[in-house]
Predicted model as a PDB file, atoms N, CA, C, CB and O in Angstrom, pLDDT in the B-factor column:
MODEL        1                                                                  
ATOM      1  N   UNK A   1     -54.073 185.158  84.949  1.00 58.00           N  
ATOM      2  CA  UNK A   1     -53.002 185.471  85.877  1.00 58.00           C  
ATOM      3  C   UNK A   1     -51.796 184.586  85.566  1.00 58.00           C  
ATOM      4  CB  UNK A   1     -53.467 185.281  87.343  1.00 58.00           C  
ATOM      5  O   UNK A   1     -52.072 183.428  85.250  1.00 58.00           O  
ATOM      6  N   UNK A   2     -50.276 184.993  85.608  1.00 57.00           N  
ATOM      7  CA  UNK A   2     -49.045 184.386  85.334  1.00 57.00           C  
ATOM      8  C   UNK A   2     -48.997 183.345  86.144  1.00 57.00           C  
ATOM      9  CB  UNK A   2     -47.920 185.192  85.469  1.00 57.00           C  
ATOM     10  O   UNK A   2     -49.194 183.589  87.335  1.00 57.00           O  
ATOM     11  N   UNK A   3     -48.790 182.254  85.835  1.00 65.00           N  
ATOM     12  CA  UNK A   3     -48.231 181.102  86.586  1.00 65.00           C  
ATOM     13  C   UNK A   3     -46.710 181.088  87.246  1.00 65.00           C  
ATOM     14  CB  UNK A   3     -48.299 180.003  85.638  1.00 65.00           C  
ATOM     15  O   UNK A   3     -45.954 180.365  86.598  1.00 65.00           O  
ATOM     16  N   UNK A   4     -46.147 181.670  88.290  1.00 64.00           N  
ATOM     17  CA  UNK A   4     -45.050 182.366  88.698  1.00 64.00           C  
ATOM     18  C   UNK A   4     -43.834 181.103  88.954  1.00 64.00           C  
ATOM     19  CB  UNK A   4     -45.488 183.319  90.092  1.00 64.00           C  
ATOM     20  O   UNK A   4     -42.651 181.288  89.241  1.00 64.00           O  
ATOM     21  N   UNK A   5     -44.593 179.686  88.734  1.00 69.00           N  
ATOM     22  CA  UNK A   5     -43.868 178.140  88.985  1.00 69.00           C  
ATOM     23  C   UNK A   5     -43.361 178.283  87.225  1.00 69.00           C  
ATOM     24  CB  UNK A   5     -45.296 176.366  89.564  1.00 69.00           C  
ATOM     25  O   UNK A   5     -42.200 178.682  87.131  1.00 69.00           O  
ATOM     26  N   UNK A   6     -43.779 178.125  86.413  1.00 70.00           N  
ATOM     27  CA  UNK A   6     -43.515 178.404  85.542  1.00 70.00           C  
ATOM     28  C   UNK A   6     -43.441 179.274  83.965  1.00 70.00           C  
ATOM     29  CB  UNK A   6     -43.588 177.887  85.778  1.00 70.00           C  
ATOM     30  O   UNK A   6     -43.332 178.922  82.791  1.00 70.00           O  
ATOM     31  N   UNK A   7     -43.579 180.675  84.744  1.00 72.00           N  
ATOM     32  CA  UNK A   7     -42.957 181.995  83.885  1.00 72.00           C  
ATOM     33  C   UNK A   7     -41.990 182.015  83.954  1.00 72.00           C  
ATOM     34  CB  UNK A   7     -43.191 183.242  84.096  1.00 72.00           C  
ATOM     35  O   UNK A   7     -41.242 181.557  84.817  1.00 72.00           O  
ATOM     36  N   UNK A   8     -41.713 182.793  82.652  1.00 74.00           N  
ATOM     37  CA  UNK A   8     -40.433 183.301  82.042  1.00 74.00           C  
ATOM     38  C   UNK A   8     -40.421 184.453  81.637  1.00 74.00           C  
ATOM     39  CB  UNK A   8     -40.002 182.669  81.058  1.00 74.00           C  
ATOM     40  O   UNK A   8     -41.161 184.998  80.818  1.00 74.00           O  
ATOM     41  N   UNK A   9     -39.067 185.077  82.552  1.00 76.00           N  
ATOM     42  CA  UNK A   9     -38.905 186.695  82.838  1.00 76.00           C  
ATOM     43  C   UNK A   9     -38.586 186.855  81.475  1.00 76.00           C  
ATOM     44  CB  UNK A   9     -37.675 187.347  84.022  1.00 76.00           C  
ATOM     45  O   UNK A   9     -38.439 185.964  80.638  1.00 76.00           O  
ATOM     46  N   UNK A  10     -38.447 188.699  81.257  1.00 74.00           N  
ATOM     47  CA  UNK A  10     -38.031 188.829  80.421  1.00 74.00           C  
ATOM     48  C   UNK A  10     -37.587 190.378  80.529  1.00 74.00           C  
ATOM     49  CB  UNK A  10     -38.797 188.306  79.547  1.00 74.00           C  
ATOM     50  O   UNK A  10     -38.447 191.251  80.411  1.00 74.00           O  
ATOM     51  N   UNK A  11     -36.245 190.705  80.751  1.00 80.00           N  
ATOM     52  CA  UNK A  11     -35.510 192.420  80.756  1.00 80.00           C  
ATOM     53  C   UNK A  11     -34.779 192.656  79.872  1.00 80.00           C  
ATOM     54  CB  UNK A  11     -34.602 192.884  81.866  1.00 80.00           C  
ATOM     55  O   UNK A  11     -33.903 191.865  79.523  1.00 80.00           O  
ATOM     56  N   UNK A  12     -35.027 194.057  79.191  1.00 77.00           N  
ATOM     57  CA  UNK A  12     -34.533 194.314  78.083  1.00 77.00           C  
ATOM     58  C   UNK A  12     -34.750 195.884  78.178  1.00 77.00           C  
ATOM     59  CB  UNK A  12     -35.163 193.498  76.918  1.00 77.00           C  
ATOM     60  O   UNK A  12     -35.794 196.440  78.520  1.00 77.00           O  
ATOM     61  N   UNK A  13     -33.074 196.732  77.657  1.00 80.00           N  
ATOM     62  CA  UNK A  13     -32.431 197.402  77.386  1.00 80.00           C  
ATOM     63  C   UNK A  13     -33.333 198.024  75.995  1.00 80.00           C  
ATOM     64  CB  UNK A  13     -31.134 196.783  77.399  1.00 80.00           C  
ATOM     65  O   UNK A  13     -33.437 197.337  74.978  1.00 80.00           O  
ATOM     66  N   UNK A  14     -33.735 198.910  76.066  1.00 78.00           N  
ATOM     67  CA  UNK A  14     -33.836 199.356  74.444  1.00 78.00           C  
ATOM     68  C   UNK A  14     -33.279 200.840  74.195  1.00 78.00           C  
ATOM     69  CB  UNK A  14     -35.531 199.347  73.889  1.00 78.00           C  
ATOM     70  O   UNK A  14     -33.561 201.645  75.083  1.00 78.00           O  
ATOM     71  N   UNK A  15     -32.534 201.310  73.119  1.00 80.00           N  
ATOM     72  CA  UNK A  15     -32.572 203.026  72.611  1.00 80.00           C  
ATOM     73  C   UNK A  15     -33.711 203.144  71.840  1.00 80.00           C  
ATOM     74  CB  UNK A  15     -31.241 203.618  71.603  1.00 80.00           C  
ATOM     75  O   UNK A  15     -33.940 202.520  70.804  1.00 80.00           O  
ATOM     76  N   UNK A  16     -34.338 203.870  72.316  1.00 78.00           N  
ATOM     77  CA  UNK A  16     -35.484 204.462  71.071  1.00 78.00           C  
ATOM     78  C   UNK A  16     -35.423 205.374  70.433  1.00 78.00           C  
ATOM     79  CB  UNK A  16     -36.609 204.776  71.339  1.00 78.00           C  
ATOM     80  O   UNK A  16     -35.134 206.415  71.023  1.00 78.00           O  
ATOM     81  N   UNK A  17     -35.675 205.440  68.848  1.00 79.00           N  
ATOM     82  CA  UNK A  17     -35.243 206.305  67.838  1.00 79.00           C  
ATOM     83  C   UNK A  17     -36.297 206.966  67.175  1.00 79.00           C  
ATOM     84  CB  UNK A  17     -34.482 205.654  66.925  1.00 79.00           C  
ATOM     85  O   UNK A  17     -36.291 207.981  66.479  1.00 79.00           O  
ATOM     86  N   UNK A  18     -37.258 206.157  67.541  1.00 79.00           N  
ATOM     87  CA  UNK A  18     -38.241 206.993  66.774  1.00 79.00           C  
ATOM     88  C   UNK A  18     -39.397 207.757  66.644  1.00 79.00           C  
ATOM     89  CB  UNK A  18     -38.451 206.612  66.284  1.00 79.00           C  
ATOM     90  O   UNK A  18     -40.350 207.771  67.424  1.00 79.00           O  
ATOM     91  N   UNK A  19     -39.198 208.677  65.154  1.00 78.00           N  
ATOM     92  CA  UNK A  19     -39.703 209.950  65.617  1.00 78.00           C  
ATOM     93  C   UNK A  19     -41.147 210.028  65.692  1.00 78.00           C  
ATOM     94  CB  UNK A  19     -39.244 210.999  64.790  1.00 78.00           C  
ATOM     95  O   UNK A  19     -41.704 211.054  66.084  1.00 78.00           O  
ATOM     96  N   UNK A  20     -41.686 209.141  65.387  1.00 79.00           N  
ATOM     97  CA  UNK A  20     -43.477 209.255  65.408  1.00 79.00           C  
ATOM     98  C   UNK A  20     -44.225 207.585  66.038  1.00 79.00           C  
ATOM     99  CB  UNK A  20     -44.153 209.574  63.287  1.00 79.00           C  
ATOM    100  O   UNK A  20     -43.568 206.609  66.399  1.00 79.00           O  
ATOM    101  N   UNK A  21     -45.476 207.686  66.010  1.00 76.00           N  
ATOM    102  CA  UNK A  21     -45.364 206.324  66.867  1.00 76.00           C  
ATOM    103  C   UNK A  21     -46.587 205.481  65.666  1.00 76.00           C  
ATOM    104  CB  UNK A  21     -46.013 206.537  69.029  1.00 76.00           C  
ATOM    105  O   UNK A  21     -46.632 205.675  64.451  1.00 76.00           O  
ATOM    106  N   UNK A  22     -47.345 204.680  66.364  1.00 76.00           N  
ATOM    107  CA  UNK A  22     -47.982 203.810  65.786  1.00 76.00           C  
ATOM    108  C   UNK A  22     -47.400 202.830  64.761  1.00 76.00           C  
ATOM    109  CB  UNK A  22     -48.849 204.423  65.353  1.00 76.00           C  
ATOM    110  O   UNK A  22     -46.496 202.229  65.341  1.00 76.00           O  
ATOM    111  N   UNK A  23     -47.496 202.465  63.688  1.00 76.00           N  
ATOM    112  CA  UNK A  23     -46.758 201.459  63.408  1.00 76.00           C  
ATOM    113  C   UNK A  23     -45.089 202.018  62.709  1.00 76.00           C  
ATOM    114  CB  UNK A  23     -47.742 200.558  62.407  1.00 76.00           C  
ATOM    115  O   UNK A  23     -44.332 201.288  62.071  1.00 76.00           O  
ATOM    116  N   UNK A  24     -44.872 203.305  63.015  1.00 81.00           N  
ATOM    117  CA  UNK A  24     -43.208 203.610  62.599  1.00 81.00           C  
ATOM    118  C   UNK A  24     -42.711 203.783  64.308  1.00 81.00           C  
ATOM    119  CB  UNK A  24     -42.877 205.468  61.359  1.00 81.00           C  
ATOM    120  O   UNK A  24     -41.565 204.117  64.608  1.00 81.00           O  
ATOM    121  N   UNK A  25     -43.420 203.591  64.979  1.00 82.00           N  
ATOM    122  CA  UNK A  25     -42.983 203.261  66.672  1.00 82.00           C  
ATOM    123  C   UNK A  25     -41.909 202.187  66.819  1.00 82.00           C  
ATOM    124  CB  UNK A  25     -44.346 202.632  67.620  1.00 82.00           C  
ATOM    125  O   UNK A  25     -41.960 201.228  66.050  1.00 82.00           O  
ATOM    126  N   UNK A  26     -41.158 202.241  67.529  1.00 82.00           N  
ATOM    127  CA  UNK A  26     -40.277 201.264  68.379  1.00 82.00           C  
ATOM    128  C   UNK A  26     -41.049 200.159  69.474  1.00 82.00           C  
ATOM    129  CB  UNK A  26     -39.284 202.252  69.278  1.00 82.00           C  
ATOM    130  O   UNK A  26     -41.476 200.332  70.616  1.00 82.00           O  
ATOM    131  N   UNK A  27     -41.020 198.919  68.557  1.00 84.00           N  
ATOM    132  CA  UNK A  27     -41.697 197.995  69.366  1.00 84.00           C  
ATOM    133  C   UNK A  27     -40.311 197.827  70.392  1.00 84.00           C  
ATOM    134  CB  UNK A  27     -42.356 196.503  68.459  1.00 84.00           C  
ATOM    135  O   UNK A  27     -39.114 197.870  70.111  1.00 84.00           O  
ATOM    136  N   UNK A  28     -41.143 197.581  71.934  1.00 82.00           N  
ATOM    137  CA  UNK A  28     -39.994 197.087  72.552  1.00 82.00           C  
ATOM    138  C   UNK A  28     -39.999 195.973  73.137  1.00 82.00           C  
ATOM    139  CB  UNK A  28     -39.571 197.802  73.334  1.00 82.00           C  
ATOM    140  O   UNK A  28     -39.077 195.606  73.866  1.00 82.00           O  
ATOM    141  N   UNK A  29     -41.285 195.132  72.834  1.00 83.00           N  
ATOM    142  CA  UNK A  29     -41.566 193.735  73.259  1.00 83.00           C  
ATOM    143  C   UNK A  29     -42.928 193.341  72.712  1.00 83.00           C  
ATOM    144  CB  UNK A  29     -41.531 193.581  74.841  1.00 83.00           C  
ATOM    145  O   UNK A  29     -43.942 193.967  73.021  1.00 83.00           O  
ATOM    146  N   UNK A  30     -42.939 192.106  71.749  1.00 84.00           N  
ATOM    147  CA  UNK A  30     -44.039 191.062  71.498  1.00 84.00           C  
ATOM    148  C   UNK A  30     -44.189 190.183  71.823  1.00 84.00           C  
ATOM    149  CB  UNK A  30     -44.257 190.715  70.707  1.00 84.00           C  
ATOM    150  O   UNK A  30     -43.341 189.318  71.604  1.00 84.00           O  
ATOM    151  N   UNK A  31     -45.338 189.895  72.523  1.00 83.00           N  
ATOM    152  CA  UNK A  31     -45.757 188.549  73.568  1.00 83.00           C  
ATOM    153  C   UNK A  31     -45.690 188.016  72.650  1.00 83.00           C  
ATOM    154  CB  UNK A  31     -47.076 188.257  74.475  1.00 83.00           C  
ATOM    155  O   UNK A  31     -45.995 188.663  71.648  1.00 83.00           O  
ATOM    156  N   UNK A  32     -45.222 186.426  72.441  1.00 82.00           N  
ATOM    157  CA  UNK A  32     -44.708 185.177  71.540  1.00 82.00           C  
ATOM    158  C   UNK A  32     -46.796 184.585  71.806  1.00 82.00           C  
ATOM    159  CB  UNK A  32     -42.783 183.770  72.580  1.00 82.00           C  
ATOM    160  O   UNK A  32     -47.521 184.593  72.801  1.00 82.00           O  
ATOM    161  N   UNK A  33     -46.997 184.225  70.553  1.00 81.00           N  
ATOM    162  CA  UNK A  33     -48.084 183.561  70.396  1.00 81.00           C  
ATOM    163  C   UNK A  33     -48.817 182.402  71.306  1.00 81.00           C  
ATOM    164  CB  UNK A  33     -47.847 183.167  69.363  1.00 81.00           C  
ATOM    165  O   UNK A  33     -48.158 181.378  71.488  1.00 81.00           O  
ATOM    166  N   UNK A  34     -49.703 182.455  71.701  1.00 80.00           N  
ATOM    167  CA  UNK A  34     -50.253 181.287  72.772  1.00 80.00           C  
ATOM    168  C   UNK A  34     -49.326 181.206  74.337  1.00 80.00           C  
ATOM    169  CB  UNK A  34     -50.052 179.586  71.877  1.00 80.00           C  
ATOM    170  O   UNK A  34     -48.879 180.274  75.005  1.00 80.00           O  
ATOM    171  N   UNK A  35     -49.328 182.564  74.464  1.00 80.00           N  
ATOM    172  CA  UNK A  35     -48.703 183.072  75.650  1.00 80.00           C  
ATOM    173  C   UNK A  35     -48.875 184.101  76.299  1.00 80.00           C  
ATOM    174  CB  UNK A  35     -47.735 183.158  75.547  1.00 80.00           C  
ATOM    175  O   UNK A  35     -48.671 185.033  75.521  1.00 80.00           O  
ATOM    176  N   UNK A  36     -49.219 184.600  77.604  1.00 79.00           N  
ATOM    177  CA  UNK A  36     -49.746 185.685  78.176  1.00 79.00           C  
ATOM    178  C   UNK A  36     -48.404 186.292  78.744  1.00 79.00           C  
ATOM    179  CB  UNK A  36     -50.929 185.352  79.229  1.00 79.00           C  
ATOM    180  O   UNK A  36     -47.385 185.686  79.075  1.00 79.00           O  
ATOM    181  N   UNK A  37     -48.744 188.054  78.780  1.00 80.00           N  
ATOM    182  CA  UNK A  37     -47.704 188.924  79.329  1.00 80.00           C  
ATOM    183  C   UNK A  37     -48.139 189.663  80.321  1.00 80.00           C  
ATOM    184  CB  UNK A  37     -47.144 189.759  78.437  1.00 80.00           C  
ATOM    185  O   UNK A  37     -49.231 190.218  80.200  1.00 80.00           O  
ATOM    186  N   UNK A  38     -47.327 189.827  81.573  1.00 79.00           N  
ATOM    187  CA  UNK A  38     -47.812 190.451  82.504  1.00 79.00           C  
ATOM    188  C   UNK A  38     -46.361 190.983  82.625  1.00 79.00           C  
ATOM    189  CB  UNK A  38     -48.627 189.696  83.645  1.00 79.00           C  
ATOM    190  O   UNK A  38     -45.259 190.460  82.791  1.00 79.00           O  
ATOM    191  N   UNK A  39     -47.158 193.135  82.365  1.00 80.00           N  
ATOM    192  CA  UNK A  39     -45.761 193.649  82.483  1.00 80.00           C  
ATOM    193  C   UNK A  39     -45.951 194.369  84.474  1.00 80.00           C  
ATOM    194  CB  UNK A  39     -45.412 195.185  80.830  1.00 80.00           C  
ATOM    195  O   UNK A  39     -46.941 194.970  84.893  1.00 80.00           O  
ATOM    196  N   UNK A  40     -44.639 194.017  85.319  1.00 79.00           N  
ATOM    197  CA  UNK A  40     -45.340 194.619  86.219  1.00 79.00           C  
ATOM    198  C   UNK A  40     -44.305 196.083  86.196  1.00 79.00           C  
ATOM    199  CB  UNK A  40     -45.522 193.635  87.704  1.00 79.00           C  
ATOM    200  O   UNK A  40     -44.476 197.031  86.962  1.00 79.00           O  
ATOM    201  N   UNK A  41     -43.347 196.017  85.263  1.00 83.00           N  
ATOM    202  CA  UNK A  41     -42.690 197.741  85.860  1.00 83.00           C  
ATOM    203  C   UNK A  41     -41.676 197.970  84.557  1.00 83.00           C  
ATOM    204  CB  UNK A  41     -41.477 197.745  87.836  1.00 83.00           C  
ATOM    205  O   UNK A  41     -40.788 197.194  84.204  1.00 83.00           O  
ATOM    206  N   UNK A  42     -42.059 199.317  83.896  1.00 82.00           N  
ATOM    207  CA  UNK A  42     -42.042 199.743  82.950  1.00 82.00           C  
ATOM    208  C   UNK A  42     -41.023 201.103  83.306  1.00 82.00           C  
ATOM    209  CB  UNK A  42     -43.421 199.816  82.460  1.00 82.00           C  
ATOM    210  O   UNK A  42     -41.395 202.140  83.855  1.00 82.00           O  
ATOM    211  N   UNK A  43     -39.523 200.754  82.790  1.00 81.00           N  
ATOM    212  CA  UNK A  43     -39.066 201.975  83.368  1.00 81.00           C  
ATOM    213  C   UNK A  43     -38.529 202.864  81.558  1.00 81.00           C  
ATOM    214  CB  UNK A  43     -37.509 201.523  84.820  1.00 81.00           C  
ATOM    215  O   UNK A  43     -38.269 202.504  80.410  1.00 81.00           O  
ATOM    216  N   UNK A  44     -38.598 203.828  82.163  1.00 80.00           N  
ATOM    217  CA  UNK A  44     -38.423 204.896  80.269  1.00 80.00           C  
ATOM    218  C   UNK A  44     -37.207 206.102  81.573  1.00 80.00           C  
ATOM    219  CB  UNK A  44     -41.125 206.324  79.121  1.00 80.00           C  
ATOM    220  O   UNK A  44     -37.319 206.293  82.784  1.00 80.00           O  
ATOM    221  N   UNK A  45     -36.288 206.585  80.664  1.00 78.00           N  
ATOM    222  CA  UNK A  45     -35.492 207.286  81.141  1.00 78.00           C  
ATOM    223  C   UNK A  45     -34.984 208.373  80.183  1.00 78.00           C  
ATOM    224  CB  UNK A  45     -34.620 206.510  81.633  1.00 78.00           C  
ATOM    225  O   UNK A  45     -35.065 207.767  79.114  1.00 78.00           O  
ATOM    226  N   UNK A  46     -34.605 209.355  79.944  1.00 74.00           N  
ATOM    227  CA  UNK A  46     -33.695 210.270  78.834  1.00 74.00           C  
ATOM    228  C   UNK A  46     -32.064 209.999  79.148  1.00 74.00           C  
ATOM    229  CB  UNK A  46     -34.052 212.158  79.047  1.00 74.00           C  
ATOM    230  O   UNK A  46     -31.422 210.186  80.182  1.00 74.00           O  
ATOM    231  N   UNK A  47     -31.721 209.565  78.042  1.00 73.00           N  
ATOM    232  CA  UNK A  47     -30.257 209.608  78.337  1.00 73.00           C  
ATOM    233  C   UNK A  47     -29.250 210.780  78.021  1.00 73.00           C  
ATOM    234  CB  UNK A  47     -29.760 208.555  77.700  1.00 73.00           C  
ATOM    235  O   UNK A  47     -28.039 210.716  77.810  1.00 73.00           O  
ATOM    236  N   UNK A  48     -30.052 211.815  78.047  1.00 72.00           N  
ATOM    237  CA  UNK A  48     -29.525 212.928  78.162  1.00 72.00           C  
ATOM    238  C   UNK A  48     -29.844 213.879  78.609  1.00 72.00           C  
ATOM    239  CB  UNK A  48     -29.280 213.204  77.487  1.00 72.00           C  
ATOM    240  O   UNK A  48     -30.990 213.846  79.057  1.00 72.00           O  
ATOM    241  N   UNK A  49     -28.995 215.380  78.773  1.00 72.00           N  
ATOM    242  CA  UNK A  49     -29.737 216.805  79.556  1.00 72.00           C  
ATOM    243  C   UNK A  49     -30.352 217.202  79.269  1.00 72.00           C  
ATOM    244  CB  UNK A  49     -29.407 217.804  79.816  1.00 72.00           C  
ATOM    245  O   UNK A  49     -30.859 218.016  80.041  1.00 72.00           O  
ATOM    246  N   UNK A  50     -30.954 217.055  77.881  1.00 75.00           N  
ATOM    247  CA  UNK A  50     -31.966 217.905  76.632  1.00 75.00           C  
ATOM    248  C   UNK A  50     -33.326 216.818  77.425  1.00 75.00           C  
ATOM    249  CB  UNK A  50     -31.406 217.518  74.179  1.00 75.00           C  
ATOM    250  O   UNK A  50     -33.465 215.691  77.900  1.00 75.00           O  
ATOM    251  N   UNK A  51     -34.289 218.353  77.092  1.00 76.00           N  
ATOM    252  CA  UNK A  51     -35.676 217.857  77.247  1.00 76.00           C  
ATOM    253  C   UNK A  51     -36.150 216.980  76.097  1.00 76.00           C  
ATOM    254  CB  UNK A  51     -36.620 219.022  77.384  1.00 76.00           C  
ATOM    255  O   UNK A  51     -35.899 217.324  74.942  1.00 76.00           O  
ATOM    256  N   UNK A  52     -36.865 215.792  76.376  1.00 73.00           N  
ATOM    257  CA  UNK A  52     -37.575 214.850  75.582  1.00 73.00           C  
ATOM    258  C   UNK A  52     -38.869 214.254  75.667  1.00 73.00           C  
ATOM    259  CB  UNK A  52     -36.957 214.004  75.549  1.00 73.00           C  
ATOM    260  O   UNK A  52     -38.962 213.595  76.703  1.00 73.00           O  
ATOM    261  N   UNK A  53     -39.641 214.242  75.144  1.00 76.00           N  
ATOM    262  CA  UNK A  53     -41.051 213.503  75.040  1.00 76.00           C  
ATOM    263  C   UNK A  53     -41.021 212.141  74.723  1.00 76.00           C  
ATOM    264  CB  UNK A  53     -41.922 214.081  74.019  1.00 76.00           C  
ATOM    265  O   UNK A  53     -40.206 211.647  73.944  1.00 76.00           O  
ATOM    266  N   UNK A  54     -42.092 211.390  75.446  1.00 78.00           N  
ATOM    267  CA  UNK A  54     -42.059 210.131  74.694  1.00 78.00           C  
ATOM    268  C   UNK A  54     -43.812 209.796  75.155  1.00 78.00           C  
ATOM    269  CB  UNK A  54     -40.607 208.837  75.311  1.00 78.00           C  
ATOM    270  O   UNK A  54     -44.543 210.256  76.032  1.00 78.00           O  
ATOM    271  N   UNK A  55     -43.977 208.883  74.194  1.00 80.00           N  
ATOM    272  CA  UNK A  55     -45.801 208.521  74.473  1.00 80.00           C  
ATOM    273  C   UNK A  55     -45.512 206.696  74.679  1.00 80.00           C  
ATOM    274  CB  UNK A  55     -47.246 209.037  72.519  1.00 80.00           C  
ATOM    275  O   UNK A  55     -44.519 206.084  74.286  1.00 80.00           O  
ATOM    276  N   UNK A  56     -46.434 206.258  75.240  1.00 82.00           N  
ATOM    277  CA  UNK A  56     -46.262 204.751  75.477  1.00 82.00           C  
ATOM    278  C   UNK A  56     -47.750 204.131  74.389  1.00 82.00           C  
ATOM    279  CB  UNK A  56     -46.401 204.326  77.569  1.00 82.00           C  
ATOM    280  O   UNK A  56     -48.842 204.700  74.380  1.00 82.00           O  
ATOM    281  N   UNK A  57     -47.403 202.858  73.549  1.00 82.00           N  
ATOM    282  CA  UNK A  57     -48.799 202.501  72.977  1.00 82.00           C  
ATOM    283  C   UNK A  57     -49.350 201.319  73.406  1.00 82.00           C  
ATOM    284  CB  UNK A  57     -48.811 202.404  71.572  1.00 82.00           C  
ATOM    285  O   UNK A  57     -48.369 200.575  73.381  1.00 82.00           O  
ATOM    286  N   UNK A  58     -50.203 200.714  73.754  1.00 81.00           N  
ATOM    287  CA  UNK A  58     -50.146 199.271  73.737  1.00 81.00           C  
ATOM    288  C   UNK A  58     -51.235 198.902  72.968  1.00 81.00           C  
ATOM    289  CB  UNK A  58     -50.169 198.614  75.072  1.00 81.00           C  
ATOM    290  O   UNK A  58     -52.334 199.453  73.030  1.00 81.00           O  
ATOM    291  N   UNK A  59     -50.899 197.820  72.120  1.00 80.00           N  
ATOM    292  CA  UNK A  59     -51.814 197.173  71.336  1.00 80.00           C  
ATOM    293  C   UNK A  59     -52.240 195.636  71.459  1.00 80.00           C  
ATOM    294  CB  UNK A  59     -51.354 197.375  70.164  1.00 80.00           C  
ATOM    295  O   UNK A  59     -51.417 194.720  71.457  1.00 80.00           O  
ATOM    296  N   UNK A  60     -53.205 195.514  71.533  1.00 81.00           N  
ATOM    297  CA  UNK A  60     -54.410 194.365  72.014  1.00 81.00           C  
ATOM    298  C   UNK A  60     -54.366 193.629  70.936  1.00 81.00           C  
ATOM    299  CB  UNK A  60     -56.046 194.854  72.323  1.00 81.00           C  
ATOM    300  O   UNK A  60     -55.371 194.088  70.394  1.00 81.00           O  
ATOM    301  N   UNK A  61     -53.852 192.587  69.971  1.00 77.00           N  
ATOM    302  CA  UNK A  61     -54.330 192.080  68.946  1.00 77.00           C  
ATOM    303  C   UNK A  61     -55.478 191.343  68.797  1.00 77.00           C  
ATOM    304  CB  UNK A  61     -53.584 191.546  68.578  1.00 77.00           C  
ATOM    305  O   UNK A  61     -56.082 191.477  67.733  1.00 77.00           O  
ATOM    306  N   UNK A  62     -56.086 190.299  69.956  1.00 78.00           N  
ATOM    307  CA  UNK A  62     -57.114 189.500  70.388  1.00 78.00           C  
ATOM    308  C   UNK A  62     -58.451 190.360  69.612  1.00 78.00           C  
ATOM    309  CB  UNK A  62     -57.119 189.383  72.192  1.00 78.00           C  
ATOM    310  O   UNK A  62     -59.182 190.067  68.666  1.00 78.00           O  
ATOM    311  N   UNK A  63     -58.344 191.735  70.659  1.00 83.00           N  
ATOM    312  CA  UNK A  63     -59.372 192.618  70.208  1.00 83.00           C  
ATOM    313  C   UNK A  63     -59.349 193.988  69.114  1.00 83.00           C  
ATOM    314  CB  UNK A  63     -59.766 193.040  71.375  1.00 83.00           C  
ATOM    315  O   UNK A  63     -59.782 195.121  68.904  1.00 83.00           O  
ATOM    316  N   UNK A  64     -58.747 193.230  68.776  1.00 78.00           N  
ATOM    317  CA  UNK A  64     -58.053 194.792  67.734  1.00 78.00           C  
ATOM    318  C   UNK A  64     -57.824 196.194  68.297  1.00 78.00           C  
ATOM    319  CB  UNK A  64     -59.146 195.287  66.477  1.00 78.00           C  
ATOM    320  O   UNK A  64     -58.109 197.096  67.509  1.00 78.00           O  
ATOM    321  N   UNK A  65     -57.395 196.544  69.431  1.00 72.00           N  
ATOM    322  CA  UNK A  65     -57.309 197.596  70.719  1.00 72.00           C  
ATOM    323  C   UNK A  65     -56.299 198.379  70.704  1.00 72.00           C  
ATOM    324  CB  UNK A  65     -57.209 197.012  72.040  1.00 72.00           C  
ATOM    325  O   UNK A  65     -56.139 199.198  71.609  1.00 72.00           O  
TER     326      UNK A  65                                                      
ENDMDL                                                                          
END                                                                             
């Protein structure tokens, strides 16, 4: 569990470009080494009128996941 006395936020803006996922995916955040991440709100939006898909991945390195 995050230690909330001393965590460090972290918000960030991304465009995503790309067209397939897994490792040609758009990383949009890597937890920094010997450090835990707790995401609590994940917002994805289209910035336009055209219909769009998007898939979310998350990868576990600890457990290879």
């Amino acid at each position: 569990m995050a230690i909330t006395t001393t965590a460090k936020y972290f918000t960030k803006g991304k465009d995503l470009s790309a067209t397939s996922g897994g490792a040609s995916g758009d990383v949009v955040y890597t937890c920094p080494n010997n450090f835990i991440s707790l995401i609590k709100f994940l917002h994805v939006s289209s910035g336009s009128s055209s219909t769009k898909k998007y898939s979310l991945q998350w990868y576990e390195a600890a457990t290879t996941t």
